[in-house]
C-alpha atoms as a printed R data frame, in Angstrom:
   type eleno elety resid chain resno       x      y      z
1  ATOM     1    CA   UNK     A     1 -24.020 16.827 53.393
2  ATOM     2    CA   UNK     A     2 -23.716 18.861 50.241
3  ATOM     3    CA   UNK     A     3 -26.251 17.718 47.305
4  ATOM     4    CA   UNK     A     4 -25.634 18.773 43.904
5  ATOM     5    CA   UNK     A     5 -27.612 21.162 42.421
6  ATOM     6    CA   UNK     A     6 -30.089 18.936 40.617
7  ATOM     7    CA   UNK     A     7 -30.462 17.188 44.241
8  ATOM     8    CA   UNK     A     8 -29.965 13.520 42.736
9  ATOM     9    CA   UNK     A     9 -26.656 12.671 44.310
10 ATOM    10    CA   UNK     A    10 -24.714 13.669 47.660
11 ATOM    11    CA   UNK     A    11 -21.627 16.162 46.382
12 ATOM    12    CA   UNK     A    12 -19.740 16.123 49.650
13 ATOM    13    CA   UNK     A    13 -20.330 14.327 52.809
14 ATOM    14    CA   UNK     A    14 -19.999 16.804 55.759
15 ATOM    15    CA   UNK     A    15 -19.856 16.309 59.575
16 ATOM    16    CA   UNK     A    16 -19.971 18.235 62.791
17 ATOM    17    CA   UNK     A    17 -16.623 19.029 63.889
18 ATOM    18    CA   UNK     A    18 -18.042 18.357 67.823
19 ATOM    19    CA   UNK     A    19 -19.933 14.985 67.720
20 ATOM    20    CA   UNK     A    20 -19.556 13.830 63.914
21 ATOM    21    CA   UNK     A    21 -23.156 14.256 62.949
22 ATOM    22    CA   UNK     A    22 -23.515 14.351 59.022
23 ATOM    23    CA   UNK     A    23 -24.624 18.263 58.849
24 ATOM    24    CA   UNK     A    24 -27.985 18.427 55.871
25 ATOM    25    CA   UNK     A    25 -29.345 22.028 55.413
26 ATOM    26    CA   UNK     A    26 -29.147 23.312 58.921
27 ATOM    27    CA   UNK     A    27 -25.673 24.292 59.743
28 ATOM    28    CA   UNK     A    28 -23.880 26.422 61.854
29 ATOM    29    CA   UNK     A    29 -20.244 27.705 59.972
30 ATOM    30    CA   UNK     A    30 -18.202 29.921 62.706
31 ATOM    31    CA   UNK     A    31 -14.865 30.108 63.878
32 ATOM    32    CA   UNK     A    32 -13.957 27.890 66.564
33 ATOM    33    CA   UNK     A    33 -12.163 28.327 69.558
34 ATOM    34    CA   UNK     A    34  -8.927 27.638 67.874
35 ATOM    35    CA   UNK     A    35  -9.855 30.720 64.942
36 ATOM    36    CA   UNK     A    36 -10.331 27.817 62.535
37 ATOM    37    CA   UNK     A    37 -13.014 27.680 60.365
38 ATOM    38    CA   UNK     A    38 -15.873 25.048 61.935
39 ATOM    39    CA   UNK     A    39 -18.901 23.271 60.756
40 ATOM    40    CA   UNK     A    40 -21.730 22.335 63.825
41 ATOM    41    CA   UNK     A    41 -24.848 20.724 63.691
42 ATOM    42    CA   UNK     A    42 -26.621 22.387 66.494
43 ATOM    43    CA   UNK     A    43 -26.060 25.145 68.901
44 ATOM    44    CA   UNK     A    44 -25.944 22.407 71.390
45 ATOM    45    CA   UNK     A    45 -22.591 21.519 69.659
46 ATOM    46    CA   UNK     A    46 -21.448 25.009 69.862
47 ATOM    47    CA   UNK     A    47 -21.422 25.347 73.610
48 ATOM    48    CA   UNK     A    48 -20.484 21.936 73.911
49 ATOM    49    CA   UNK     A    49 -17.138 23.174 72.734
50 ATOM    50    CA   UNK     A    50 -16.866 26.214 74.818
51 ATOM    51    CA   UNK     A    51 -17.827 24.377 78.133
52 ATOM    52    CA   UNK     A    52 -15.272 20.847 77.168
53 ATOM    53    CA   UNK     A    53 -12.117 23.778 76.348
54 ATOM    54    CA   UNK     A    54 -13.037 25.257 80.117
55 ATOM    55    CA   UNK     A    55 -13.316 21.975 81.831
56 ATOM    56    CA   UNK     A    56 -10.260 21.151 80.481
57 ATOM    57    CA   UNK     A    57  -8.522 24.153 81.417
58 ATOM    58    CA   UNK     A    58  -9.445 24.011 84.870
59 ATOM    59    CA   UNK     A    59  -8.718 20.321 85.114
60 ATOM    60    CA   UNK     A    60  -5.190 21.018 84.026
61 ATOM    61    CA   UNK     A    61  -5.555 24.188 87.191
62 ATOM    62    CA   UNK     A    62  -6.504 21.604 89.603
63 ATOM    63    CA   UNK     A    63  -4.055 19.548 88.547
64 ATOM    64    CA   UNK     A    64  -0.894 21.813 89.054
């Protein structure tokens, strides 16, 4: 969530781009595994990403 700079009203509603999670003053901005950039609420949400893009690669392994 963005608040404008006198802090009265919410400038721009923000979420994680992993679980959704409205993102206040702690944030995490990096590129994500597609070089896009991401917003993330935690590093929890970071490695979430990393570890759902692997189990989904080897899923589609297993599967051929």
């Amino acid at each position: 969530m963005k608040f404008s700079s006198n802090g009265y009203y919410v400038e721009k509603y923000e979420k994680c781009s992993v679980c959704g999670k409205l993102v206040y003053e702690e944030r995490i901005e990096q590129v994500n595994l597609k070089e896009e950039p991401a917003l993330y609420c935690s590093e929890w949400c970071v490695e979430w990403e990393k570890k759902r893009e692997k189990i989904k690669q080897e899923a589609l392994v297993e599967s051929n």
